[in-house]
PAMAR-742254 format. One record per residue: x negated, y negated, z of N, C-alpha, C, CB in turn. Coordinates in steps of 0.2 Angstrom, whole numbers, plus 5000, padded with zeros to 4 digits. Glycine has a CB too. Layout:
N
XYZXYZXYZXYZ/...
***
This chain:
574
431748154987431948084987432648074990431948054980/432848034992433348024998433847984993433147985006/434547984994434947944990435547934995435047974983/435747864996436247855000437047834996435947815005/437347894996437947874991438447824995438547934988/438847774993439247734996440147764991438947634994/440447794993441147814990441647744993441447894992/442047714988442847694988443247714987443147664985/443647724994444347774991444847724996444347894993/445347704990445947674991445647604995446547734997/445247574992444947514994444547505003445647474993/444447575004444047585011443547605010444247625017/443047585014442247595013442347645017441647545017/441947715015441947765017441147775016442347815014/440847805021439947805022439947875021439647785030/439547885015439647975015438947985018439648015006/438848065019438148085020437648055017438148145020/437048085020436448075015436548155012435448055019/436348135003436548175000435448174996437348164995/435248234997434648244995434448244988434548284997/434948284985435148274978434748334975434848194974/434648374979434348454977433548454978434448484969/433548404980432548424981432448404989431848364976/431748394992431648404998430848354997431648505001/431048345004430248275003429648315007430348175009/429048335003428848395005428448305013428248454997/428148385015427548355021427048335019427248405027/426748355012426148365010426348315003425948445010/425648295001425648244995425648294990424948184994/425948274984425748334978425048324975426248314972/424748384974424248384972424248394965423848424975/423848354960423848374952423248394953423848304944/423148464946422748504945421948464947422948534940/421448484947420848444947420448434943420648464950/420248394940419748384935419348454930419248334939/419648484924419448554922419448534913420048624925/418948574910418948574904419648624900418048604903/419848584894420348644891420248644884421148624893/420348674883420248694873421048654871420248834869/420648604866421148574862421148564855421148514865/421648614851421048624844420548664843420648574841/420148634841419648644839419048624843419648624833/419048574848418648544853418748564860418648474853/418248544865418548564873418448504874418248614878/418948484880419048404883419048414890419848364880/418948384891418948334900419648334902418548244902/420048344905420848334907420448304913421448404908/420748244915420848204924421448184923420348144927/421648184928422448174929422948194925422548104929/423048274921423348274916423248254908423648244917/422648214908422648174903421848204899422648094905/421848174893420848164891420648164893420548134887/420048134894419548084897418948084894419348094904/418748044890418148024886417648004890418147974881/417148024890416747994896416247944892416248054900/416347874892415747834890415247794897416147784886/414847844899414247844904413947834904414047864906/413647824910413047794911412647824917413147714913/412047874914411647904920411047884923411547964918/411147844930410847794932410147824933411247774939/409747774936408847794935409047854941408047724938/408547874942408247934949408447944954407847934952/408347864954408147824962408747804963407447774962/409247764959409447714958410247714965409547704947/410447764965411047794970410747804977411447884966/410047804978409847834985409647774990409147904985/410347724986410247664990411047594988409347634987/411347594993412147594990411847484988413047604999/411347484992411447424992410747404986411447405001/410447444985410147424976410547434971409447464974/411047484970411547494967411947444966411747544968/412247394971412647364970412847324966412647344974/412247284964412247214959412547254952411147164956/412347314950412547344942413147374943412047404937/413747394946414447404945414447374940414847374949/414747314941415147274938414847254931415247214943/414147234929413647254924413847314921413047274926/413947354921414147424919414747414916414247474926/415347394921415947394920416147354915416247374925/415747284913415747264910415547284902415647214913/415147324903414947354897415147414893414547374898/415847424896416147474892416347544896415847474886/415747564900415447624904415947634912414447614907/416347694910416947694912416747754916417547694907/416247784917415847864920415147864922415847924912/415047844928414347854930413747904932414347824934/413447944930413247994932412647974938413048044926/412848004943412247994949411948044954412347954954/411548024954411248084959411148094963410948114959/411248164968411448164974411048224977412248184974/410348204981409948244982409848304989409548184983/409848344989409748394993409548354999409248434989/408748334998408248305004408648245009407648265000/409048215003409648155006410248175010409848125001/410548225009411048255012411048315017411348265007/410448335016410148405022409448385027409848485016/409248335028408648295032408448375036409048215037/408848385039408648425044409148495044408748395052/408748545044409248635040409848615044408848745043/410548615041411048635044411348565047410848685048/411348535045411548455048411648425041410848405054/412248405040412348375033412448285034413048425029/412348265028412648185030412748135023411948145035/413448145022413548165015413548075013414448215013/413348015016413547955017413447935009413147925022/412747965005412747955000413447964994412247975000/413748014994414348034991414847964992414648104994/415047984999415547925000415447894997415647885006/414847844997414647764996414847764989413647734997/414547804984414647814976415647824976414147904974/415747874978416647884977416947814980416947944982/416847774984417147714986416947664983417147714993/416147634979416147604976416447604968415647614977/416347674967416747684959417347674958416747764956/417647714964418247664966418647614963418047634972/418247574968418547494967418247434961418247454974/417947504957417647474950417947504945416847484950/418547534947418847584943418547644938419147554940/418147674941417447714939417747784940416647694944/417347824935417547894936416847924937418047904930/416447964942415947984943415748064943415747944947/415148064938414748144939414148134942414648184933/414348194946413648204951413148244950413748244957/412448224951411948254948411748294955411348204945/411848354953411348394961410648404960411548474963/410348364964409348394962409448404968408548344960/409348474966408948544974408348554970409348644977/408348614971407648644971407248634965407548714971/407548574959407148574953407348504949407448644949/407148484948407048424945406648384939406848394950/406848414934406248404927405548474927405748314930/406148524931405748574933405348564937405548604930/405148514940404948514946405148514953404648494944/404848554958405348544964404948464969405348634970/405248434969405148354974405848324977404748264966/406648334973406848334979407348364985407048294979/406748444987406948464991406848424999406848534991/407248455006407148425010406548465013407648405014/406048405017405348415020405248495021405348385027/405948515026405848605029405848635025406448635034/405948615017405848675013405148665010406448675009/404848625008404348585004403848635008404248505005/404048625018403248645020403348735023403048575028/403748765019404148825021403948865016404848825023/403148865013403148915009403248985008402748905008/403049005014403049095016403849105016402649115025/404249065018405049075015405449035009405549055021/405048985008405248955001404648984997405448875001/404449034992403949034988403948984984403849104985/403348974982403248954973403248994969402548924971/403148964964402948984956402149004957403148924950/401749044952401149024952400649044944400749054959/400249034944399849024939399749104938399248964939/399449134930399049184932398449214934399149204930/398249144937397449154942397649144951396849064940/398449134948398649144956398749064960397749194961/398649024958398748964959399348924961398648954956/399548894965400348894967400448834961400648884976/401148814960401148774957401748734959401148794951/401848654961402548624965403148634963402548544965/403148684961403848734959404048774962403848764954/404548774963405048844968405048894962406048824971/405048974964404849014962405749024962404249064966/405949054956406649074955406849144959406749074948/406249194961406349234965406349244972405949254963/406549174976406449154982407149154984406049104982/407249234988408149234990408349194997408449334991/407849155000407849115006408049035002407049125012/407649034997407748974995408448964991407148964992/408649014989409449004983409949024989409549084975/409949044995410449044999410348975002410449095004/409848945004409848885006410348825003409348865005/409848844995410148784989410948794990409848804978/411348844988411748874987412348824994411448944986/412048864999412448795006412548745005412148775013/411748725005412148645001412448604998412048625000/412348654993412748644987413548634989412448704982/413648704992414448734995414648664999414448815000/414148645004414448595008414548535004414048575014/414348504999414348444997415048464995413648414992/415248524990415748514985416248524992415748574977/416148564997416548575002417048505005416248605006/416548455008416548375007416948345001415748335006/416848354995417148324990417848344990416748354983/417948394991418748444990419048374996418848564995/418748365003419048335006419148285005419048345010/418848235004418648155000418948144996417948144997/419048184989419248164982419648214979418548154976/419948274982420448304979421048264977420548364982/421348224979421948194978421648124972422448164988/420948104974421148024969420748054962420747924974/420148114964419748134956419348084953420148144950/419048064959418447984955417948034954418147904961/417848094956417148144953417648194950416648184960/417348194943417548224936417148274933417548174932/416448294934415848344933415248334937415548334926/414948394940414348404942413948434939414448434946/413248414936412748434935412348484940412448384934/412248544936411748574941410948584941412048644942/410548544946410148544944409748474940410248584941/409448484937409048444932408248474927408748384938/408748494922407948514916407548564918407348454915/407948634922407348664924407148704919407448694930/406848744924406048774918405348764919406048734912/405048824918404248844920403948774916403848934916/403348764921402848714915402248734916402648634917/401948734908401348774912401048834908401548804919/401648874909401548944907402248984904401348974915/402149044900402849054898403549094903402649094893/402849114908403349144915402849144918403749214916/403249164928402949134934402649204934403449094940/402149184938401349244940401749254946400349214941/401949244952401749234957401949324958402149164962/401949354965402049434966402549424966401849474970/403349424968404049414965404149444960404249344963/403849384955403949394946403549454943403549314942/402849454946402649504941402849574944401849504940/403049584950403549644950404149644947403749654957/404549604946405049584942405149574935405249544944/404449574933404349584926404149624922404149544925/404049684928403749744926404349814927402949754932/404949764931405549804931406149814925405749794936/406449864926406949864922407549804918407249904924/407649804915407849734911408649724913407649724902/408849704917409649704922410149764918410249604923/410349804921410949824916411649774914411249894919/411749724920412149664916412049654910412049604919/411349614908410949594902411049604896410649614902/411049694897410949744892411749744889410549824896/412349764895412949784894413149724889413349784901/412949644892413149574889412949584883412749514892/412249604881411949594874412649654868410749644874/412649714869413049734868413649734864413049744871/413949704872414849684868414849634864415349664872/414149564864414249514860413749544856414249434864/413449584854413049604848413249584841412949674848/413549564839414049544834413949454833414849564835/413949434838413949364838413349324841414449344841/412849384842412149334848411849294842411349394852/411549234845411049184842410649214839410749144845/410449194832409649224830409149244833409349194826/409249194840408549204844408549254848408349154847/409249274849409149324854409249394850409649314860/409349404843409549464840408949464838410049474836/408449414834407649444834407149464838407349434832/407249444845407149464848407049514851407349444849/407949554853408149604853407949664850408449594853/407949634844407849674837407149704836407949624832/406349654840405749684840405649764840405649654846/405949774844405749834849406549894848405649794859/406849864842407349934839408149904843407050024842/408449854848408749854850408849904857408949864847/408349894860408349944865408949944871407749934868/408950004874409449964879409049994888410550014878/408750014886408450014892407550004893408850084896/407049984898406649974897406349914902406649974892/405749894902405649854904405649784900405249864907/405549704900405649644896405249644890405449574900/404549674889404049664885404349754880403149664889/404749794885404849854878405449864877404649934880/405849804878406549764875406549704871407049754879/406249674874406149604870405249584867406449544876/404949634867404449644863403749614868404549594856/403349614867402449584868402349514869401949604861/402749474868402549414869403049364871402249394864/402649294869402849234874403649224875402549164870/404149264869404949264869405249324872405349254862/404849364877405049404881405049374886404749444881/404349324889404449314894404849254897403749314896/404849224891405449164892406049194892405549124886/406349244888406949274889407049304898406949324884/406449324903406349334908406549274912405849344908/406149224911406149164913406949124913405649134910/407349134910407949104906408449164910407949094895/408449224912408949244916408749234923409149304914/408349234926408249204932408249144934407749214934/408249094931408349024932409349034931407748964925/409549044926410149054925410549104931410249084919/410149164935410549194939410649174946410349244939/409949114948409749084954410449014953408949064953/410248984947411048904946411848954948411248854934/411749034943412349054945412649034952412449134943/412349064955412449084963412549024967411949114967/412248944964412348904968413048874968411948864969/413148894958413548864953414448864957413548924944/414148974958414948994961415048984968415049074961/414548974973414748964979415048884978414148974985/414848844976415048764974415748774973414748734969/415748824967416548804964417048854971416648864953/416948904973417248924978417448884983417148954980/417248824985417448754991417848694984416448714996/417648694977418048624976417848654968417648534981/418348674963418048704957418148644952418548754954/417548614950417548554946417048584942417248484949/417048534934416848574929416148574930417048554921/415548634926414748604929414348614923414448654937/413848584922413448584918412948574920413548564916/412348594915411548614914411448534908411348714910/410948534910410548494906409848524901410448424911/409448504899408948534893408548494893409148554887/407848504894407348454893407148504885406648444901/407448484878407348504874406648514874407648484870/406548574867405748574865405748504858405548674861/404948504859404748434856404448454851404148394860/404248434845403848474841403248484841403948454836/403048434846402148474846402348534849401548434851/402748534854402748604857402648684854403248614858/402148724858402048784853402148844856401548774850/402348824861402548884866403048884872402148904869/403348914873403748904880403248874886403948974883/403248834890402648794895402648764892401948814897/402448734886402348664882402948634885402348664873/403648644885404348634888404448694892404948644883/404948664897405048724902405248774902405248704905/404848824903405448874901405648934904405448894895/406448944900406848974903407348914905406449014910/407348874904407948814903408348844900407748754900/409048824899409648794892409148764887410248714894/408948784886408848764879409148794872408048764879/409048784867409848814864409648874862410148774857/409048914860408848974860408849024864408348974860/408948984872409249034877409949044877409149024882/410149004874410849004876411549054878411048964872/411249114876411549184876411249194884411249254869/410749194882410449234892410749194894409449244896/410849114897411149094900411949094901410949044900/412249114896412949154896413049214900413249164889/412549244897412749324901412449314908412249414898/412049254912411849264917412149224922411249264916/412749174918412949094922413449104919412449014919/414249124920414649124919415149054922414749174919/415149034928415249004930415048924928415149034935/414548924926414148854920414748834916413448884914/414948774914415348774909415048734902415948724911/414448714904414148664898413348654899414448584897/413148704893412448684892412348614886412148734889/412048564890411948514885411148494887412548444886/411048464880410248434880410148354881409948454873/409748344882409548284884409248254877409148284891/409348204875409248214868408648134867410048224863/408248134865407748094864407548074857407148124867/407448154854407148144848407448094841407148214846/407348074835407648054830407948074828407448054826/407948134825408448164822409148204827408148214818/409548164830410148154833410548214828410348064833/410748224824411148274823411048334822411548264819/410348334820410148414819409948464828409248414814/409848414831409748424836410448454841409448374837/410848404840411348424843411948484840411648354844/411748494834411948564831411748614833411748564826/411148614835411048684839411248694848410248684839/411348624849411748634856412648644854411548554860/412948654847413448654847413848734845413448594843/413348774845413548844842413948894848412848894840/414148924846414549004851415048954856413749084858/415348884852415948884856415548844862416248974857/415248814863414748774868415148694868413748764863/415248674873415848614874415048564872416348604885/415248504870414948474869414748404873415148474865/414348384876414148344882413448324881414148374888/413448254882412548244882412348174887412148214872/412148214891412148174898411348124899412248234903/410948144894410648094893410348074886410248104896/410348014885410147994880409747924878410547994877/410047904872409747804870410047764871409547764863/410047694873410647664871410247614865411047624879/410247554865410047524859410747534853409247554858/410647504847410947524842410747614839410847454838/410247634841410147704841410547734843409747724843/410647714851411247744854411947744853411247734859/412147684850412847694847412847734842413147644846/412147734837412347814831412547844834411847864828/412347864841411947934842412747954845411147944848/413047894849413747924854414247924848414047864861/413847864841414847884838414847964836415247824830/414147974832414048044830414248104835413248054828/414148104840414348134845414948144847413948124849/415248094846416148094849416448104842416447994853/416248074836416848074830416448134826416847984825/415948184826415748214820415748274824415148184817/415548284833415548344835416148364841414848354836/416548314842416948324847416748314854417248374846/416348274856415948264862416448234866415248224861/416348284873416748244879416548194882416848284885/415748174880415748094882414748094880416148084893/414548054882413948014880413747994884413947974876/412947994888412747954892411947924892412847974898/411947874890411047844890410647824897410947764887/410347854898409547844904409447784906408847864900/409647794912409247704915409647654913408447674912/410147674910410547594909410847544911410947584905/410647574916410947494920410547454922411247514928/409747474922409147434923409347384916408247484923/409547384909409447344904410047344900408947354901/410647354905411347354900411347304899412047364903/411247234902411347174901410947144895411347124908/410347164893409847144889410047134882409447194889/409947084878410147064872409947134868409846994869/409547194867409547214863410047274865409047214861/410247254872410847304873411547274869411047324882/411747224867412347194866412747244859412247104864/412347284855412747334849412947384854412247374841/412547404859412847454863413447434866412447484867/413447384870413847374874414647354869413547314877/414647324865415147294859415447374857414747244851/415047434856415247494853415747534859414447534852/415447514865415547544871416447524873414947524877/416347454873417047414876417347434870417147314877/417247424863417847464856418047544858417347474846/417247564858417647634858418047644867416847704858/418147614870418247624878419247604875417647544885/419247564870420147534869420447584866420247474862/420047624859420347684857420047744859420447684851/420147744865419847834867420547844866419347854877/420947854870421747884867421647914860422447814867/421547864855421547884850420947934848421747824846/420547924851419847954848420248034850418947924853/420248054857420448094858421048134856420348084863/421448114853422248144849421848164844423048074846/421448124840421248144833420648204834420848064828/420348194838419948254840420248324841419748224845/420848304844421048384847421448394839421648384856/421648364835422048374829421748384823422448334829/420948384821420348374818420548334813419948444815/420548274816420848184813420248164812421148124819/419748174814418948114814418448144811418548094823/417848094811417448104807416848064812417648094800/416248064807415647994811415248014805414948004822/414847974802414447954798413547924802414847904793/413247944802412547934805412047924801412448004808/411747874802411247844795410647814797411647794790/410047834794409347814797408947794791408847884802/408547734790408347704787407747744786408347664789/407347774794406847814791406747884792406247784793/407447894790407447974787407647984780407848024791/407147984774407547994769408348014767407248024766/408348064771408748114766409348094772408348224764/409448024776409748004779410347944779409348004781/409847894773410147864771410747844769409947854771/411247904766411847924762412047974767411847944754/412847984768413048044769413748024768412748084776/414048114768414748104766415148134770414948124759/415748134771416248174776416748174773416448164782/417148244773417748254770418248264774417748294766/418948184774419448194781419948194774419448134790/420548214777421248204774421248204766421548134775/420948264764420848264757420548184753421748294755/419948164757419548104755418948104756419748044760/418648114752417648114754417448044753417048164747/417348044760417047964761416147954761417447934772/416047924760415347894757415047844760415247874749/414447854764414347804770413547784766414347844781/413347724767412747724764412447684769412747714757/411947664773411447624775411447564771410947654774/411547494775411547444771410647424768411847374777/410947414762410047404758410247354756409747444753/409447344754409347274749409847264743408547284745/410047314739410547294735409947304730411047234736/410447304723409747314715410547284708409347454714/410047294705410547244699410347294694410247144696/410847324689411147364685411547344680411347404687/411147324674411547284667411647214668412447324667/411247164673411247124675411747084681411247124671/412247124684412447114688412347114697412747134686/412447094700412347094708412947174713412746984711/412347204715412947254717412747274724412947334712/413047284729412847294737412647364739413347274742/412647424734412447484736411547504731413247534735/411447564736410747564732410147504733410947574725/409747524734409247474734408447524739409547394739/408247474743407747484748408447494754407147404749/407847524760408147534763407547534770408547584761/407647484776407347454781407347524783407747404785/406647544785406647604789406747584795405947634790/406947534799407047534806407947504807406447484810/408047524801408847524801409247574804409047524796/409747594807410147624808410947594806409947644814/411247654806411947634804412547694805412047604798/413247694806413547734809414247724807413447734816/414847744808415347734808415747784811415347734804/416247754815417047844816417347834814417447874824/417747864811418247874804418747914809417847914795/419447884808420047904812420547914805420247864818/420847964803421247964800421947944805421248034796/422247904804422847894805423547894802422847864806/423447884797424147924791423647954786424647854786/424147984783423848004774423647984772424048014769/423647934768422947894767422847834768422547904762/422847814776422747774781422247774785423247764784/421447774784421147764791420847704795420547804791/420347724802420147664806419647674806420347654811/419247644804418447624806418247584811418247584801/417647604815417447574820416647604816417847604830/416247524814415647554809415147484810416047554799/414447494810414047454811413347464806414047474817/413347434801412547424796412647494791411547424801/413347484791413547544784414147504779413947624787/413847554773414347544766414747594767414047534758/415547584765415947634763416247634756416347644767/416147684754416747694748416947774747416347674740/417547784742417847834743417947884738418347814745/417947954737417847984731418448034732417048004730/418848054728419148114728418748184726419548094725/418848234730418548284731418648334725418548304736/418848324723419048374717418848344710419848384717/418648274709418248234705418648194700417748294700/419348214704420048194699420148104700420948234701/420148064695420448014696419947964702421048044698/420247924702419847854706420347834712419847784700/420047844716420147814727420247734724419247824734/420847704727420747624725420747594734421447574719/420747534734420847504740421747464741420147454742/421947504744422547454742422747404747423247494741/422647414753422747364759421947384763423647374765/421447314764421047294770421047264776420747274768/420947274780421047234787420647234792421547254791/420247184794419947174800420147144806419647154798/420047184812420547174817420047194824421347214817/420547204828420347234838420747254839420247204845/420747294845421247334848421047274857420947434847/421547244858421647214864421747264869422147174865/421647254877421247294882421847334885420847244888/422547314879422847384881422947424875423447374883/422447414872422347484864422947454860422647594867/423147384860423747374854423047344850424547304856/423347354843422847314836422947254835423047344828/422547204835422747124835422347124824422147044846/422747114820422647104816422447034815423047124814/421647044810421346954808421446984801420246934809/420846954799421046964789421347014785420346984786/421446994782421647044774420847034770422447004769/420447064770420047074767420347084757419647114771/419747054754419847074747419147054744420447034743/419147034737418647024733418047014736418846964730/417646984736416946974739416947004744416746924741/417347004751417347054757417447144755417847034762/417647144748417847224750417447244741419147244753/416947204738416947204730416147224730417347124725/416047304730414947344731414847334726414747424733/415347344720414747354714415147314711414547444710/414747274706415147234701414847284692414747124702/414347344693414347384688414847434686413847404689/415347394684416047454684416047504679416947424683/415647504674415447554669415147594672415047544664/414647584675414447634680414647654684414147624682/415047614688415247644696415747694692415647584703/416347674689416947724685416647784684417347704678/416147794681415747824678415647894683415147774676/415447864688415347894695415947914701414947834699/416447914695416947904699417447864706416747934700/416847794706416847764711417347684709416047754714/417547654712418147604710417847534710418847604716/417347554715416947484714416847454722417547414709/417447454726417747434729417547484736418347434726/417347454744417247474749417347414755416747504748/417147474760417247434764416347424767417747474770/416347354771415547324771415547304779415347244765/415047334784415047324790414247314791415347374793/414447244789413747204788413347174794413847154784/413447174801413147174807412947234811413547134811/412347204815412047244821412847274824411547194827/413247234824413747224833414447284826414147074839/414547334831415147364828415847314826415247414833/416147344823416847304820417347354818416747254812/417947334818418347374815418647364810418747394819/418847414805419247404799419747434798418847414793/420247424795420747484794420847474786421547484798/420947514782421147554776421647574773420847584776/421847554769422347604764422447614758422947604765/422347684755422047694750422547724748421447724749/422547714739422947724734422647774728423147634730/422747794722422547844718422647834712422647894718/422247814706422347804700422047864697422347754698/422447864689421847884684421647844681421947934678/
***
């Protein structure tokens, strides 16, 4: 920076030099680091620009990006919905038309739309696999069987799958791949509107537990990598159950072929299947990161419960049983995450949360399911961000408005979400009408076991009117994120739940001593409404009982579909 001193001496203007002031104006713009995951606490976070970044996203349909001008109308839809992170996708067939001729127009269009929508965007790469299936390579590779192989059945049958054994076809993917992020380094290294890349999409055999084709069954009749073996080894202490019984079949073996190390059946050949899909992404993973190193992730077309074998789901995917063979085989990967469909939202996402696994779910629900699902995921497991399927076709829909309201709240306090996260401040409560053993649950933050219950019917005890306990609407859901902000001061951001407060040690009685309902304006300041009391904050009027139970009487009540905030401060008697 240049500084021009002006000195007085003896009342004359004297013009001093330009003095630089010890630094130098470089030629070049400063570059801040690039969009990378970092261990904070106990969680791993998204740093862009220096900072957090919570991703509250939106991963557009298929189709929906391979057209700037169908995309156009939902920006601002989006934007308005709270969704500060778009995930899209960026097709092989679309960007490579003809071997060796790239045309990256689609990227631009997305980076300069996100842009000016103030959008922060992850890229989906579909090459050679797509819901495990291959549809969007380009033409020359589709009609290039004898250099691009398939997969095939074991009657010999090809199947619209690229064979993971196909080394014409992973140098291919792999270029592509390099050129796009190559493009990206030049396009977005200085402004970072692209924050993660997806590699891929849900791959994995269908069908079968592993691929027949001649590749494979020479390859599966051979020695099992010594990478593999060395990997299983050093982490022997810490492998997943699935891969230590596994393992375990056949004595721990260390050398052999798949079936006389990992045993006779269907979880050998999957284990087969799960390092070659993993060693084929590595290679495109690392040539990508060597032109432009942005964080990358896998996705998981989880197993379903009808499922009763690998093929039922694809496999050889991320899926959370693999999740060791994709470490020893994908180091360059940063995040296996699942795509998450099922009911039961937190059992599920538990298994995607083990050996230290960053936390991400790049597809999901939106509806009021989906705000369970994202506060559970951001406030109970440290998630770097949330994203529901197709939402832009029905962000604007009235039965989107609990998501949206959840989305704009949580979008005010991400700052805070994220401080309390990395400082294990938070919490989420998650609650389903029709899962029994759902409808209560508790968490323990700041020396406080908080008690979330599902709004019910309510029931009368000794004659009195009390708002906890009752029936419970199976098609209810309900949620809350619980921010400790002082000792015992928290924030609630809660939707079709009861709270009350128990001390954990069984001592004494949690009272309420100050309530408040408020917002956080669109610069994260709190605009304080009520002082809540008596009837707004008064569950059980059975105080023989509730004392009894330890309980004061007294909670907090988040009695709408559309999320709210509350803040709290709690006192302690005997």
């Amino acid at each position: 920076m240049k500084k021009t001193c002006l000195y007085y001496l003896g009342g004359t203007l004297i013009t001093a030099m330009i003095l630089f002031c010890g630094c130098k104006r470089s030629s070049e713009p400063s570059v801040m680091q690039s969009p990378h995951l970092e261990k904070r606490g106990d969680v791993t976070q998204l740093i862009v620009e220096g900072r957090p970044w919570l991703v509250l996203g939106c991963e557009l349909g298929n189709s929906t990006s391979s057209s700037r001008e169908y995309l156009a109308p939902y920006w601002q839809q989006l934007k308005e919905s709270g969704v500060n992170t778009v995930l899209a996708v960026v097709s092989w067939e679309q960007t490579e038309p003809v071997e060796g001729q790239f045309d990256f127009t689609v990227v631009d269009n997305l980076i300069a739309d996100a842009r000016s929508n103030g959008m922060k965007l992850a890229l989906l790469w579909f090459g050679s696999w797509k819901n495990g299936i291959t549809s969007y390579t380009p033409t020359w590779v589709k009609c290039d069987t004898q250099r691009f192989p398939l997969a095939q059945t074991p009657e010999g049958k090809s199947l619209p799958i690229l064979t993971t054994l196909g080394e014409e076809t992973c140098k291919a993917d792999a270029k592509a791949f390099a050129a796009m992020m190559s493009h990206l380094k030049k396009v977005d290294a200085q402004q970072h509107t692209v924050v993660m890349i997806q590699m891929e999409n849900e791959v994995g055999l269908h069908g079968h537990p592993r691929d027949y084709c001649p590749l494979a069954e020479k390859a599966y009749k051979e020695q099992v990598p010594k990478e593999l073996i060395e990997w299983l080894k050093t982490h022997k202490k810490e492998l997943l159950l699935e891969t230590s019984s596994a393992w375990e079949t056949n004595g721990f073996k260390e050398t052999g072929t798949w079936e006389e190390v990992f045993g006779p059946a269907d979880r050998a050949a999957e284990i087969f299947m799960a390092w070659h899909y993993a060693s084929y992404m590595e290679r495109i993973t690392e040539a990508g990161k060597k032109e432009y190193d942005l964080p990358t992730f896998v996705n998981a077309w989880i197993v379903q419960p009808e499922d009763t074998r690998p093929g039922n789901y694809p496999s050889g995917g991320p899926q959370a049983q693999n999740h060791d063979i994709w470490r020893a085989a994908a180091p360059h990967i940063d995040i296996l995450s699942p795509d998450i469909y099922l009911n039961d939202f937190p059992t599920v996402l538990s298994l995607y949360s083990r050996s230290s696994n960053p936390v991400f779910i790049p597809e999901s629900r939106s509806g009021q399911n989906g705000a369970a699902n994202a506060a559970y995921a951001i406030g109970a497991m440290g998630a770097i961000g949330y994203s529901p399927f197709g939402f832009e076709r029905n962000c604007a829909d009235d039965m989107n408005k609990p998501f949206r309201l959840f989305y704009q709240k949580t979008g005010r306090i991400a700052p805070q979400i994220l401080e309390a996260q990395a400082k294990g401040r938070i919490g989420a409560l998650w609650l389903k009408g029709a899962e029994p053993t759902r409808v209560k649950d508790t968490i323990s933050l700041g020396g406080v076991n908080i008690v979330g219950e599902l709004i019910s019917s309510g029931m009368r005890n000794g004659g009195a009117p009390q708002l906890t306990g009752g029936t419970y609407d199976p098609e209810a859901v309900g949620y809350a994120i619980v921010i400790q902000q002082e000792d015992e001061s928290y924030l609630f951001l809660g939707s079709n739940v009861r709270i009350t407060f128990l001390p954990p040690d069984g001592k004494g009685i949690i009272g309420l001593a100050k309530v408040t309902e408020g917002d956080y304006n669109d610069q994260g300041h709190w605009v304080e409404g009520r002082w809540l009391n008596g009837d707004e904050i008064q569950l059980r009027y059975d105080l023989l009982y509730a004392v009894e139970e330890g309980f004061s009487g007294q909670g907090l009540n988040f009695g709408r579909p559309e999320p709210s905030f509350q803040r709290v401060e709690l006192f302690r008697y005997e």
